[in-house]
GULUM-745240 format. One record per residue: residue number from 1; residue in one letter; x, y, z of N, C-alpha, C, O, CB in turn. Coordinates in steps of 0.05 Angstrom, whole numbers, plus 32768, in hexadecimal, padded with zeros to 4 digits. Glycine has a CB too. Layout:
<pts>
k_r_n_X_n_Y_n_Z_ca_X_ca_Y_ca_Z_c_X_c_Y_c_Z_o_X_o_Y_o_Z_cb_X_cb_Y_cb_Z
NUM_A_X_Y_Z_X_Y_Z_X_Y_Z_X_Y_Z_X_Y_Z
...
</pts>
This chain:
<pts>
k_r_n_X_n_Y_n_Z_ca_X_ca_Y_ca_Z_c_X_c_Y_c_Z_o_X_o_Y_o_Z_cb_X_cb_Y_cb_Z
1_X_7D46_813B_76D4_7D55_8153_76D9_7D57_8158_76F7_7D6C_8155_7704_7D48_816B_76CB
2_X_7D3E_815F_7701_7D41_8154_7725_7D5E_8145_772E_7D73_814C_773A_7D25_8137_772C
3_X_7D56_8131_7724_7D62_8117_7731_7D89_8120_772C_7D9D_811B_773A_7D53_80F2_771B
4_X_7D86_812D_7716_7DA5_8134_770F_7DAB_814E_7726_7DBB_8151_7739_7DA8_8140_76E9
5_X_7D97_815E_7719_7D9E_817B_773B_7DA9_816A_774C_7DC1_816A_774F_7D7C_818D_7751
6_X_7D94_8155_775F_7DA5_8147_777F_7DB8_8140_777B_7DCA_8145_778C_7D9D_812F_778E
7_X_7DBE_812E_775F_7DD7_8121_7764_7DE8_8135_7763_7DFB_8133_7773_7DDD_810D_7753
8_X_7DE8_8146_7755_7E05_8160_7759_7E05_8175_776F_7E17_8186_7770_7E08_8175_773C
9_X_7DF2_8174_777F_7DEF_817A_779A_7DF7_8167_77AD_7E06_8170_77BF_7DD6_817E_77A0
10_X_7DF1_8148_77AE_7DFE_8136_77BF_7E24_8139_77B9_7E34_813E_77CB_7DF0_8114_77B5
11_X_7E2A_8137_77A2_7E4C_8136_7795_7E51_815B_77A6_7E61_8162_77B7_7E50_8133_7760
12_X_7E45_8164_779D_7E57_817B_77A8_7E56_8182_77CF_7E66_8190_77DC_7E4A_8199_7795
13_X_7E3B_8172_77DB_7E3C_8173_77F3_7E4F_815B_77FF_7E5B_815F_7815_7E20_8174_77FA
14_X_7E51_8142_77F0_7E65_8134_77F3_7E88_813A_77F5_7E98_8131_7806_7E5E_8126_77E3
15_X_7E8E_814B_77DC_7EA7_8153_77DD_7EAC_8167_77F5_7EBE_8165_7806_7EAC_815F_77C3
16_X_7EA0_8173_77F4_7EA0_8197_7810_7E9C_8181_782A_7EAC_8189_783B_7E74_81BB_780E
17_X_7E92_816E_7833_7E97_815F_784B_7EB0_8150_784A_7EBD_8154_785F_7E82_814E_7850
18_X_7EBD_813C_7834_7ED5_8137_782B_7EEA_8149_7834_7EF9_8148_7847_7ED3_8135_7810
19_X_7EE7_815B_7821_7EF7_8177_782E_7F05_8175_7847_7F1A_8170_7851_7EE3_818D_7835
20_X_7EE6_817E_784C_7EE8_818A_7872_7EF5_816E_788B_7F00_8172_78A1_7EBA_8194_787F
21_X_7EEF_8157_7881_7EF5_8141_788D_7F0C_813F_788E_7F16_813C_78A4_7EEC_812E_7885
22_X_7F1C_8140_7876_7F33_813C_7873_7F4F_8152_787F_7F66_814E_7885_7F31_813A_7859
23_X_7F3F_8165_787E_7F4C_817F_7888_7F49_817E_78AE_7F5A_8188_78BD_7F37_819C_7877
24_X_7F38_8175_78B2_7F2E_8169_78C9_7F47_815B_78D0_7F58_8169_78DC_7F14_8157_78C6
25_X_7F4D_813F_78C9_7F5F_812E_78CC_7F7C_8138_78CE_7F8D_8131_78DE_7F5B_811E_78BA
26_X_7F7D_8148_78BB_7F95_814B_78B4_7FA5_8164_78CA_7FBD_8169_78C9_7F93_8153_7895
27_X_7F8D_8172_78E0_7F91_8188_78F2_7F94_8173_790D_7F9E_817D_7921_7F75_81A1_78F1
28_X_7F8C_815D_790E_7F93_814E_7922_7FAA_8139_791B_7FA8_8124_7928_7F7B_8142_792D
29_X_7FB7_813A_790E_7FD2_8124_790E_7FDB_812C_791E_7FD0_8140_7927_7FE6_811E_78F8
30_X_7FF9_811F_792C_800C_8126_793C_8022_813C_7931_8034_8143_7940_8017_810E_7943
31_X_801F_8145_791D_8037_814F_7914_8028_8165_7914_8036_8176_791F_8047_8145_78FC
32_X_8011_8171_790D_8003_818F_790F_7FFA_818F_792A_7FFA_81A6_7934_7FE7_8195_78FA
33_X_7FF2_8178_793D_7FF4_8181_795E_8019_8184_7964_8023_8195_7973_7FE3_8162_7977
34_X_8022_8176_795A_803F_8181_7967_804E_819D_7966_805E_81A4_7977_8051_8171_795C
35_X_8044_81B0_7949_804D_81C2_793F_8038_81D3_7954_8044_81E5_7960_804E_81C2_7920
36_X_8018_81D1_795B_8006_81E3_7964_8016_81E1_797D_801B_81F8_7985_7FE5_81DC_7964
37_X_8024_81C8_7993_8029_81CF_79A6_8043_81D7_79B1_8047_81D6_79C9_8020_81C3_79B0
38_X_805A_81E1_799B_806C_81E6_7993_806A_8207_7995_807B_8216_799F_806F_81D7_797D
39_X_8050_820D_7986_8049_8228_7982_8047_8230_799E_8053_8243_79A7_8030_822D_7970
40_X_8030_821A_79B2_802F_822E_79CD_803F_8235_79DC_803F_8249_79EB_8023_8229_79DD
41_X_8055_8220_79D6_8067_821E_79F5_8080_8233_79E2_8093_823C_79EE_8074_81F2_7A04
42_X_807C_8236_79C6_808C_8257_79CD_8078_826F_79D1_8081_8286_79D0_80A2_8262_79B0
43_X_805D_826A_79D5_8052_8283_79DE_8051_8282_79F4_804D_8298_79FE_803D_828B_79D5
44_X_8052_826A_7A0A_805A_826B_7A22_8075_827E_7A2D_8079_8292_7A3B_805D_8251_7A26
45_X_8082_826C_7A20_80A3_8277_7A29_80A7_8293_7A1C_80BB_829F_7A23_80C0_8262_7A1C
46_X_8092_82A3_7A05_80A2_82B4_7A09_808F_82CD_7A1C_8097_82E4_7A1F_80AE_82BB_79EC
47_X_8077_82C3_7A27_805E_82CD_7A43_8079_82CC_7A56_807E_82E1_7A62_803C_82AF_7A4F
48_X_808A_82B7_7A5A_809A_82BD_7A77_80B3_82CE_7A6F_80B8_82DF_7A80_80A5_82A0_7A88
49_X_80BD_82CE_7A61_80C8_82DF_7A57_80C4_8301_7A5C_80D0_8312_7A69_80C4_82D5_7A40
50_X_80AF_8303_7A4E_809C_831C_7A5B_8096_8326_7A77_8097_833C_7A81_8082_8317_7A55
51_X_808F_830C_7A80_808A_830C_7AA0_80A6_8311_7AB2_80A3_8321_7AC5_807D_82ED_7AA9
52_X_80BB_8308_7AAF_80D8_830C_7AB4_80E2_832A_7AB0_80E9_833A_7AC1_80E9_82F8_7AA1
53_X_80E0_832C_7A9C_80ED_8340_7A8E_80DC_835E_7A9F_80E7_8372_7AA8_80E8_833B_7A66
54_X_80C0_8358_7A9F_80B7_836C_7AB1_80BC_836E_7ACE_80C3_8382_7AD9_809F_836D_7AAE
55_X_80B8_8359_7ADA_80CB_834F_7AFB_80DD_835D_7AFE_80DF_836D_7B11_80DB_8333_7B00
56_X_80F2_8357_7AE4_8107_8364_7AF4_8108_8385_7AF6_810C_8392_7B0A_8122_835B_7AE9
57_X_8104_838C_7ADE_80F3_83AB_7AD8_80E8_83B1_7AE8_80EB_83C9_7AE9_80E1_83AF_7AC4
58_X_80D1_83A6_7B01_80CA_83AE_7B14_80DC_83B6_7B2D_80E0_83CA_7B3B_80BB_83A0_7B16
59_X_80E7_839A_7B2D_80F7_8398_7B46_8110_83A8_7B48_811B_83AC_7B5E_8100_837C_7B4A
60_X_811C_83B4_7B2E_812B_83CE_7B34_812B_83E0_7B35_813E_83EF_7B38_8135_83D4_7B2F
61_X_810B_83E7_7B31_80FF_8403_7B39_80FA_83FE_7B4F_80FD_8413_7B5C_80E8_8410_7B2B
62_X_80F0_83E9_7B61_80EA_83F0_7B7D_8105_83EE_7B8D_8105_83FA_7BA2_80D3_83DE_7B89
63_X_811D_83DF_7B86_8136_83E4_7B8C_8143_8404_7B8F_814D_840F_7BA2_8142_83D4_7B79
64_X_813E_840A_7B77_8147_842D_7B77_812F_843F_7B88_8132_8453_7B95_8148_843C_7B50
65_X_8114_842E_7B84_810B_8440_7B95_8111_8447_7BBD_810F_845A_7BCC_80F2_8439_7B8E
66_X_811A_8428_7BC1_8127_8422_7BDA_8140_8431_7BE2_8143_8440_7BF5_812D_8408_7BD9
67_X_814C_842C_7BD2_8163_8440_7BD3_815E_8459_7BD3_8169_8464_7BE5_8174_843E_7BC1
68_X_814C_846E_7BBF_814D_8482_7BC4_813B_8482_7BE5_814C_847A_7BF5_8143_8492_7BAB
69_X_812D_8485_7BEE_811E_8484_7C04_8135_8482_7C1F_813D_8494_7C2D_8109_846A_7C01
70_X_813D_8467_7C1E_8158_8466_7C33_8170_846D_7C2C_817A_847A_7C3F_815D_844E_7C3D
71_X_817D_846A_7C1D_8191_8472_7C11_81A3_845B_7C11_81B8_845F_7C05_819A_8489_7C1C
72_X_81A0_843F_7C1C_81AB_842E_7C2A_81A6_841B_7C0A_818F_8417_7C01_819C_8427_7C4C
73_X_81C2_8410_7BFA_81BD_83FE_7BDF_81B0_83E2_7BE5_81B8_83D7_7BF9_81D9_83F8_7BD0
74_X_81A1_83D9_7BDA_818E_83BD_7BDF_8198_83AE_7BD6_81A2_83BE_7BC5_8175_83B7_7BD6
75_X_81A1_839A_7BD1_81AD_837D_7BC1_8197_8373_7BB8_8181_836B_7BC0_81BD_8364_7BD4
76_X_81A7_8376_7BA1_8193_835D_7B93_8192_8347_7B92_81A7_833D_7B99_8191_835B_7B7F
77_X_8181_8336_7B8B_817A_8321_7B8A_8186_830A_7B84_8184_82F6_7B92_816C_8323_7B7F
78_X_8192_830D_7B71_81AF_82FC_7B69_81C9_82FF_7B80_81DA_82ED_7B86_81BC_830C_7B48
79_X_81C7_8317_7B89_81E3_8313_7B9A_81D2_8305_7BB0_81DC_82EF_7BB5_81F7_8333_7BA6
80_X_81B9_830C_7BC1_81B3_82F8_7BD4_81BA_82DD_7BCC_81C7_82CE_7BDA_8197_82F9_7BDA
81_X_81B2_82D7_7BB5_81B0_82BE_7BAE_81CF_82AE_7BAB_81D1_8296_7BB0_819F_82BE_7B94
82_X_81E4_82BD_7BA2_8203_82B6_7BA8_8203_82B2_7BC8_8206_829D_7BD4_821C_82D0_7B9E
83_X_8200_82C4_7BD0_820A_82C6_7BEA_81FC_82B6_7C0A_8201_82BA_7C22_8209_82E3_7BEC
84_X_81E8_82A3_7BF8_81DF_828A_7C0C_81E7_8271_7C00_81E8_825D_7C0D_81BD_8289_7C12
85_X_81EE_8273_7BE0_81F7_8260_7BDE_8210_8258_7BE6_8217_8241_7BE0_81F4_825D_7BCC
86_X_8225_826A_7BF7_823A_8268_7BFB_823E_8261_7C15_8254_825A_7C1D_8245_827A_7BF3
87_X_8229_8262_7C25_8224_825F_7C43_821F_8246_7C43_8211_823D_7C30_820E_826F_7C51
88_X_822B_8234_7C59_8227_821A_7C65_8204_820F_7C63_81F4_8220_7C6C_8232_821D_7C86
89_X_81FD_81FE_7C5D_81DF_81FE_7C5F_81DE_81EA_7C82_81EA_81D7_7C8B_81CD_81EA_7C3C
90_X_81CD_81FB_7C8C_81D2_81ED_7CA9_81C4_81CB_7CAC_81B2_81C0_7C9E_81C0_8203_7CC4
91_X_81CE_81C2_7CBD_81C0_81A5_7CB8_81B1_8199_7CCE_81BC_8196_7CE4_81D5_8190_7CB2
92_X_8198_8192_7CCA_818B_8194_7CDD_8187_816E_7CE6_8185_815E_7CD3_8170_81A8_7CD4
93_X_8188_8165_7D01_8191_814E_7D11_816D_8144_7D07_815B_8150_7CFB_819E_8154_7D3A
94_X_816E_8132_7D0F_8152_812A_7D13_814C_8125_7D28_8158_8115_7D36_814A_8117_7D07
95_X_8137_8132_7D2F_8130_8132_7D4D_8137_8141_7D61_8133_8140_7D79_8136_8121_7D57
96_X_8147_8158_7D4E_8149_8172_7D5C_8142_817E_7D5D_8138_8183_7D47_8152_817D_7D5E
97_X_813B_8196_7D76_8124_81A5_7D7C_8130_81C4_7D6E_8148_81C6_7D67_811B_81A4_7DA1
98_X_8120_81D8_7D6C_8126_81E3_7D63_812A_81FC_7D84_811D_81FC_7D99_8116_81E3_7D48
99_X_813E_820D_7D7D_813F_8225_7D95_8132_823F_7D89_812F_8245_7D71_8160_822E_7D9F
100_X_812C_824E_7D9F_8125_8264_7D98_8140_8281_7D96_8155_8285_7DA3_810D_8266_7DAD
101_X_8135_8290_7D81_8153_82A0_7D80_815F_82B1_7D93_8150_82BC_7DA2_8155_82B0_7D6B
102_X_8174_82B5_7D94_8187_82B9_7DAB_818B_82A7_7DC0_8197_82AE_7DD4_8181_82CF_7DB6
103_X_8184_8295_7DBF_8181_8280_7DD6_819B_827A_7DD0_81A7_827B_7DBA_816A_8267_7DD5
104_X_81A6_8273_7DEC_81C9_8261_7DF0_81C6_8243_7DE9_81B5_8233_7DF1_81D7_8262_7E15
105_X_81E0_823D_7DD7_81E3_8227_7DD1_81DE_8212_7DE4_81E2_81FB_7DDD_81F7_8227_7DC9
</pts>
């Protein structure tokens, strides 16, 4: 009778490691790491998202706050950003020194 107790203690500690092994295995294939890192990089993207979305939410309250203070409208960010891309980008020689500003050509 003993000897029967272990053995249905070994079979059932055998199966519950079986189990767990297998379940084991089956959390490291490529296709459940692909889905886990699928999962982060939309909890990444949607952290910047967040992070953006508050930026700009910031940056037009300190815009309006600029404005009220001076009264003078601020450009935003996007129009800076048109309005150098439209400018010549200057080209610099090699081996040319640089001047200091207002200095004559």
């Amino acid at each position: 009778m003993k000897r029967l107790f272990w053995l249905g203690i070994g079979l059932a500690v055998g199966a519950y490691v079986t189990h767990r092994a297998s379940a084991a295995a089956r959390d490291l294939t490529p296709a459940h790491l692909a889905d886990g890192l699928r999962e982060l990089g939309a909890g990444i993207g949607a952290f910047g998202a967040e992070v953006r979305a508050g930026m700009t939410e910031r940056e037009r309250e300190l815009a309006e706050l600029v404005e009220r203070r001076t009264g003078a409208p601020l450009p935003s960010y996007s129009d800076v950003l048109s309005e150098s891309l439209t400018e010549p980008i200057p080209v610099v020689r090699p081996g040319a020194r640089a001047r200091r500003a207002g200095a004559p050509r």
